[in-house]
C-alpha positions in Angstrom: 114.6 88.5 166.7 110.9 88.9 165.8 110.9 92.5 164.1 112.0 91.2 160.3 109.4 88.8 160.3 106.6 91.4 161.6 108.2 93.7 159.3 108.0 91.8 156.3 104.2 90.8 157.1 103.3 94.5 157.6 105.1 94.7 153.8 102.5 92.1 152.5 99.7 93.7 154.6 100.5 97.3 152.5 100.7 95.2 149.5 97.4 93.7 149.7 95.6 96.8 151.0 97.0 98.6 148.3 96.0 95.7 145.3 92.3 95.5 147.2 92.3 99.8 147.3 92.8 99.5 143.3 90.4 97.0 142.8 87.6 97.8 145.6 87.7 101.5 143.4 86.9 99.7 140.2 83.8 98.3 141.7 82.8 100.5 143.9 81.7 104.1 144.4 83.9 106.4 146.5 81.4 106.3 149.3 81.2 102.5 149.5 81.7 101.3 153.2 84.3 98.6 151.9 86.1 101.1 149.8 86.4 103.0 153.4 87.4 100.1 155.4 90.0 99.5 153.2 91.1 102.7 153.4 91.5 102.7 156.9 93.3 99.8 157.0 96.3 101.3 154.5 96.4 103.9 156.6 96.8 102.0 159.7 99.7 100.0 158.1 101.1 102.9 156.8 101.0 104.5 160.3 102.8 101.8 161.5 105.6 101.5 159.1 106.2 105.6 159.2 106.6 105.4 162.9 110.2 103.4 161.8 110.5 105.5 158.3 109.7 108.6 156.9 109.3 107.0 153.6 107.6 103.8 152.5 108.4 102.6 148.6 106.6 99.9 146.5 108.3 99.7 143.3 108.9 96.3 140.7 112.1 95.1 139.6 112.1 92.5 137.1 108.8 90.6 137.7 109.2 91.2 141.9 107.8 93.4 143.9 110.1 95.5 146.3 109.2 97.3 149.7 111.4 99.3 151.5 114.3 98.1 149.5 112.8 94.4 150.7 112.0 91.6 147.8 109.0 90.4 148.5 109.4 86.7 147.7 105.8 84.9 148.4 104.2 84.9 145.3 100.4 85.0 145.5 97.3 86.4 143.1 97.2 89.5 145.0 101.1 90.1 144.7 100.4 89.1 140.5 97.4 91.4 139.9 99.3 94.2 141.9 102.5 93.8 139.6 99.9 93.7 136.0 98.1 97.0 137.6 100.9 98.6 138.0 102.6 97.8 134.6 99.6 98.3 132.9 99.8 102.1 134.3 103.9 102.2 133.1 104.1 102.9 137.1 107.4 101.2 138.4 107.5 103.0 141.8 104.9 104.4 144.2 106.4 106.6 147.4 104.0 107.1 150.2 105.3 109.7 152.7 104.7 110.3 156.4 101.6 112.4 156.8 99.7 110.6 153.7 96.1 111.0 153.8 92.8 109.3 153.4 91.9 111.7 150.4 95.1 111.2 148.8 95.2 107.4 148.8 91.6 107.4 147.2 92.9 109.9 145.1 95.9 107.3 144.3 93.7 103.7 143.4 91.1 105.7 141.3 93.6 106.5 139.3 95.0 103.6 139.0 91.9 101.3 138.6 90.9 104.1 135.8 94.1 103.8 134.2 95.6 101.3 131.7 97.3 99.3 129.2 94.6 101.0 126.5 94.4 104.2 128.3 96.5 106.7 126.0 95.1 109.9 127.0 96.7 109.3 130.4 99.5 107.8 129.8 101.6 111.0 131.0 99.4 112.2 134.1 101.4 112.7 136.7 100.0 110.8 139.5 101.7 112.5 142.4 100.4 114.1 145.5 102.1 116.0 148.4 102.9 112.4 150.0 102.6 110.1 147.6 105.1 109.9 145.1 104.3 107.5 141.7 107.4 107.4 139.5 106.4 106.6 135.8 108.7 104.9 133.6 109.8 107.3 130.6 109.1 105.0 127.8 107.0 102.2 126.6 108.5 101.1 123.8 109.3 98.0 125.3 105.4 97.5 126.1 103.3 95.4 124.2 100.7 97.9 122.8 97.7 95.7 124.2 99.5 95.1 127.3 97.9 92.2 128.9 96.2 91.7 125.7 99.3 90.3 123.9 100.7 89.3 127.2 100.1 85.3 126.7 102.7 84.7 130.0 100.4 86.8 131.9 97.5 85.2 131.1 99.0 82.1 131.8 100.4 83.5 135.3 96.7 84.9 136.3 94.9 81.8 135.4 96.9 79.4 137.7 96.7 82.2 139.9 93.0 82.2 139.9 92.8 78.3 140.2 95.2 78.0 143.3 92.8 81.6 144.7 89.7 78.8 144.2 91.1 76.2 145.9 91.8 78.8 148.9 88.0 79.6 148.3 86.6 76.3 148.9 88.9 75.8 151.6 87.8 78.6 153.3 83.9 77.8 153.0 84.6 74.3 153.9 86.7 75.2 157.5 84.6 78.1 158.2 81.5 77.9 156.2 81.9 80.6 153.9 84.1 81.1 151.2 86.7 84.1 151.6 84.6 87.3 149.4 87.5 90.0 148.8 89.7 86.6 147.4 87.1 86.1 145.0 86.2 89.8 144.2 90.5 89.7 143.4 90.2 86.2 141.5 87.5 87.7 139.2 88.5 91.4 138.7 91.6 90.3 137.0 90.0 87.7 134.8 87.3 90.2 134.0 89.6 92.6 132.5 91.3 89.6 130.3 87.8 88.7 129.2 87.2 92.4 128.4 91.1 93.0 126.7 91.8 89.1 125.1 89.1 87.1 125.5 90.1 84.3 123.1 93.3 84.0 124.2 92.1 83.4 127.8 89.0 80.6 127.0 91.6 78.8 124.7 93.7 78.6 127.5 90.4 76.8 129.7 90.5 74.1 127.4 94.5 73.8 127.9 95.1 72.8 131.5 95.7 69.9 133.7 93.0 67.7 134.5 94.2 67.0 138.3 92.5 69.5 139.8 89.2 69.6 138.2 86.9 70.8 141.3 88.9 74.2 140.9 89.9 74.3 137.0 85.8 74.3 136.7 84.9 76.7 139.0 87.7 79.1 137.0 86.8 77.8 133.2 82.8 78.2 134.3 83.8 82.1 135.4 85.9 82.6 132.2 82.6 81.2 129.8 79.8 82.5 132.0 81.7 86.6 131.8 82.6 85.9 127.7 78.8 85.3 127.1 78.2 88.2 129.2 80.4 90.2 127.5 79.4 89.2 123.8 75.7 90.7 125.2 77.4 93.9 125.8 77.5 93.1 129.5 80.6 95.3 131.3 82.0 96.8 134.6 80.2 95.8 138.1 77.9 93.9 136.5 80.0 91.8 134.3 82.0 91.0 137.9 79.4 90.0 139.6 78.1 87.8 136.5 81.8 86.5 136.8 81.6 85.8 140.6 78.6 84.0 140.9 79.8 81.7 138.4 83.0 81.5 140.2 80.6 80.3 143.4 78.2 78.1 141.6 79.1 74.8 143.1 80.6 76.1 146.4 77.4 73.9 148.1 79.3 70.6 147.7 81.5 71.8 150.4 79.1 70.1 152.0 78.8 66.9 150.1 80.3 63.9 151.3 83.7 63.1 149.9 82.7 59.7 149.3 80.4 60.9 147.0 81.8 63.5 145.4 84.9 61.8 144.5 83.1 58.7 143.3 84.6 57.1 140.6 82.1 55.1 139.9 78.1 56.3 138.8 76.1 57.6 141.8 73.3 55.7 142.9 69.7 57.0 143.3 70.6 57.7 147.2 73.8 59.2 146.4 72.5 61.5 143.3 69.8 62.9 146.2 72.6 63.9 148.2 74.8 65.1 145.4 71.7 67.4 144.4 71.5 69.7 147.5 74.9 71.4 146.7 72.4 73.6 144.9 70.5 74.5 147.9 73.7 74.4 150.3 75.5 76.5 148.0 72.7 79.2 148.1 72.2 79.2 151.7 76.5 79.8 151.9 76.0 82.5 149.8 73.4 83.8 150.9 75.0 84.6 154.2 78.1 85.4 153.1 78.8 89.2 153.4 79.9 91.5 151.1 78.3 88.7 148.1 76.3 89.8 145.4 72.3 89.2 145.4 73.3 87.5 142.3 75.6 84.6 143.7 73.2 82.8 146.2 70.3 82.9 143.2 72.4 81.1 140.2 73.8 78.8 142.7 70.3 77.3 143.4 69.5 77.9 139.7 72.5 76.9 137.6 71.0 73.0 137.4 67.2 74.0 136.6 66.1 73.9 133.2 63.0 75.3 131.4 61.0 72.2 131.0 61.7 71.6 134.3 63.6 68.2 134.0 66.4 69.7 136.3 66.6 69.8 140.2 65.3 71.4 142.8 62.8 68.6 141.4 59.9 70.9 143.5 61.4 74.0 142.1 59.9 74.7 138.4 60.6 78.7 136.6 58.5 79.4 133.3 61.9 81.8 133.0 65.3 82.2 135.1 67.8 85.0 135.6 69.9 85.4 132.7 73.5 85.0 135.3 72.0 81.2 136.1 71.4 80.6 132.3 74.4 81.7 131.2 76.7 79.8 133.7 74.4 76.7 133.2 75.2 77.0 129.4 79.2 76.8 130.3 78.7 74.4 133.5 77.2 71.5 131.2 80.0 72.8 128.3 83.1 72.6 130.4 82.0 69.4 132.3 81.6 67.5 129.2 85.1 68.4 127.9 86.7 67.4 130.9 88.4 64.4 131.4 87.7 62.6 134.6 88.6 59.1 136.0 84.3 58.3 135.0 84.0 60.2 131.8 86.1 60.6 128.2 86.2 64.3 127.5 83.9 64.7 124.4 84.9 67.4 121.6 83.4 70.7 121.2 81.3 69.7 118.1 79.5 67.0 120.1 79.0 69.0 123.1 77.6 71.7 120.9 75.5 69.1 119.2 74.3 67.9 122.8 73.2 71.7 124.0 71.4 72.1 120.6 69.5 69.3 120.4 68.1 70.7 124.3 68.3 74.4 123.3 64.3 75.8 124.1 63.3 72.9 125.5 66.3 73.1 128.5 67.9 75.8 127.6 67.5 79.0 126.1 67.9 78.7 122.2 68.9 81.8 121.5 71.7 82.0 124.4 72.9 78.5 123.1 72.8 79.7 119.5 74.9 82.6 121.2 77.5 80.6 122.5 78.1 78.4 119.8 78.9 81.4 117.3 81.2 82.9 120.2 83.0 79.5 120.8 82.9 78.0 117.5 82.9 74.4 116.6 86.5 74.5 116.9 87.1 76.8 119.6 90.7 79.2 119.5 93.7 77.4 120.2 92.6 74.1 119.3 95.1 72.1 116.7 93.2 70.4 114.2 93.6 68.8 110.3 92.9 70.4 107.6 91.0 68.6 104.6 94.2 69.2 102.7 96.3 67.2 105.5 97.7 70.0 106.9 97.9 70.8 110.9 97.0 74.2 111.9 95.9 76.3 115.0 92.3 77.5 115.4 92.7 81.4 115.4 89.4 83.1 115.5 86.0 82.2 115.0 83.7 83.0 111.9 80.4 84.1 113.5 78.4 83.9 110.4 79.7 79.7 109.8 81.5 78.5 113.2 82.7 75.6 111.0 85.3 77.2 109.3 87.3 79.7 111.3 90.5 81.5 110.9 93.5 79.1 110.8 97.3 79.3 111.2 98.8 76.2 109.3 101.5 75.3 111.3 102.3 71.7 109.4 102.8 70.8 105.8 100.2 67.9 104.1 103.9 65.7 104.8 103.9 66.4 108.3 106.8 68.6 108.3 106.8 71.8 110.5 106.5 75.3 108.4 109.4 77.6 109.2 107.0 80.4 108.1 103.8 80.1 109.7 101.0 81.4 107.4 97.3 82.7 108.4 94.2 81.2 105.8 90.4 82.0 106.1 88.4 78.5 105.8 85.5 80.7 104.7 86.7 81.6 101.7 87.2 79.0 98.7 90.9 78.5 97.2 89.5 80.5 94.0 88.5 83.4 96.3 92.1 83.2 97.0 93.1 82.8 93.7 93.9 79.1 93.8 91.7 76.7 92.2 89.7 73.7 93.9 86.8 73.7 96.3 85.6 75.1 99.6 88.5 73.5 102.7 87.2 72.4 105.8 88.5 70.9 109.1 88.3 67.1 109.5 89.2 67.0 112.9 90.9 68.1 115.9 93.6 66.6 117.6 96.1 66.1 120.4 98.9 69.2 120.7 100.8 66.9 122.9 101.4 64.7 120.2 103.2 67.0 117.9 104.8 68.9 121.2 102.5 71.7 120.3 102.0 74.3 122.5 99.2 76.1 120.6 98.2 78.8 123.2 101.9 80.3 121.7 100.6 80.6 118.3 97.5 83.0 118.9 99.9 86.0 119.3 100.1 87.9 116.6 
């Protein structure tokens, strides 16, 4: 009566084994002793499931994974990131045989992890070994040439994927005092490579979501900004995820904080604020002892609320310079808390915010990072709906580093209010003579609410 159940768990156990394998091989050398325990442990499952069959298939029908002929139903990040990996390789099947090796499942997830959407000089390397069979779909016409890239629905999918993984993660710091690593090496690999393949696509998407669930959307959106600053500083690969994980990790310390406090309504007294200010030094000692963590995590936890002229906290704590991963996410942390609405605070727009981290920029924070980040982001960030000085409505498409006032546009809306059937593209930067009109430089006069045009704007960044 038991064996389907065990059965089906020893499908999601291969599953998971095989989505860590991929990703463990992307950061991590060969040799890595995590790369080897993992290892071990696909074997072991596979062991197990050859003692009943010869053959053991993973293959994707639709959006599902299959095992064994066996639709695996629980949808999860891992079983998500496994299904992009694998589509983003044109793999729609992958045999492993009794007598698979070690060698030949290393063999396998580098591969993979080197593989991808972009990847056109391997897109017909046969990925086969003696017991391990990868079938290849014949044509990828039907692909979207950037894969992910173009793939809003994905993007979508991974990032409430990556906010219900960091609810898991403070759930599992808060029961057994350290947050689950491989869960957040997972969360953060797969919004690494969206910050690496569509990077404005993904931080529009930040300012998008719901507001009930603000502890996680935070620790996500702070991950998203912290890697995109990163990665506009030419920051990639390990590094990049471990930038992107101790940013994920930053406030994991107030698993410690009193719930009373932290869910305050209301503004914190002195005696309250003291309390809310040792997340920082609880979240470093977490991560500190938390194996498998970057050196990184534990130091821009206890960092991420200093600042330069030492008006932040630790109060006794003062750094005539800090690492550049605690700068970084301290630059999105204050960004993404101010836009946030909260029961005790009105979400402010981007231009004030911006305003607000310039008027502190070398004095708090670092000028020429802040300076960074506002020609990355913008005043009007992508995928925010604004007006048009001509009355118009349009989408924000792309920022204009040289004058972050006046981006790329789609004009959705006519000056009348009615909706365009024929969307059209227009360059705020350039006057109406430039493009052949007459009349004087346009400008946006404001931004507004999508809901209340039943706008989705996030759809209108595709090209």
């Amino acid at each position: 009566m038991n064996e389907q159940p065990s059965r089906v768990a020893m499908y999601e156990d291969l599953l998971r084994r095989t989505a860590s394998g991929m990703r463990n091989a992307q950061l991590y050398a060969t040799d890595h002793p995590l790369v080897a325990r993992n290892m071990a442990g696909l074997i072991a499952v596979l062991t197990a499931l050859h003692q009943q069959q010869p053959s053991i298939a993973i293959g994707i029908v639709g959006n599902d994974l299959v095992v064994a002929d066996t639709p695996m139903h629980k949808i999860s990040a891992t079983m998500t990131e496994l299904i992009r990996k694998l589509k983003d390789n044109n793999v729609e099947r992958i045999a492993f045989e009794r007598g698979v090796t070690q060698d030949e499942l290393v063999t396998l997830v580098q591969n993979l992890s080197r593989l991808g959407g972009k990847a056109s000089g391997d897109a017909d390397k046969d990925l086969s070994t003696t017991h391990v069979r990868v079938g290849r779909l014949k044509s990828s016409d039907d692909k979207k040439q950037d894969g992910i890239a173009s793939d809003i629905a994905a993007i979508r999918q991974m990032y409430s994927s990556a906010v219900a993984s960091a609810e898991v993660l403070v759930e599992s710091a808060a029961t057994e005092g350290m947050p689950d690593t491989p869960a957040a090496l997972q969360t953060v690999e797969g919004l690494a490579d969206a910050v690496t393949q569509n990077r404005t696509a993904l931080m529009a998407l930040t300012a998008m979501r719901s507001y009930d669930n603000y502890t996680f959307t935070h620790m996500v959106n702070v991950s998203i900004l912290t890697m995109a600053q990163a990665r506009a500083l030419g920051i990639d690969g390990k590094l990049l995820r471990e930038f992107g994980l101790s940013a994920l990790m930053h406030d994991i310390g107030k698993v410690r904080t009193p719930k009373e406090i932290l869910n305050k309504p209301d503004k914190l007294t002195d005696e309250e604020f003291v309390i809310m200010r040792r997340h920082v030094v609880d979240g470093a000692e977490i991560l500190r002892r938390t194996p498998e963590m970057p050196i990184l995590a534990p130091v821009v936890a206890f960092e991420h609320h200093l600042r330069l002229d030492g008006s932040g906290y630790p109060h006794t704590v003062k750094r005539e310079t800090m690492n550049l991963g605690s700068m970084l996410c301290a630059i999105a942390d204050v960004y993404d808390a101010m836009r946030s609405q909260r029961s005790y605070q009105k979400a402010f727009p981007t231009d004030r915010i911006l305003a607000v981290l310039k008027r502190n920029e070398g004095a708090q924070l670092d000028q020429n990072l802040v300076r960074r980040f506002t020609q990355l982001l913008g005043i009007y960030p992508p995928g925010n709906l604004v007006r048009l000085s001509t009355d118009e409505i349009a989408v924000v498409l792309r920022i204009h580093a040289p004058d972050p006032h006046r981006p790329r546009v789609r004009v959705l809306l006519a000056a009348d209010g009615t909706r365009l059937e024929l969307p059209f593209e227009r360059n705020l930067w350039e006057t109406q003579r430039d493009r052949g009109d007459q009349g004087a430089l346009e400008s946006i006069t404001s931004p507004l609410d999508p809901a209340e045009y039943n706008l989705d704007p996030l759809t209108f960044l595709e090209d």
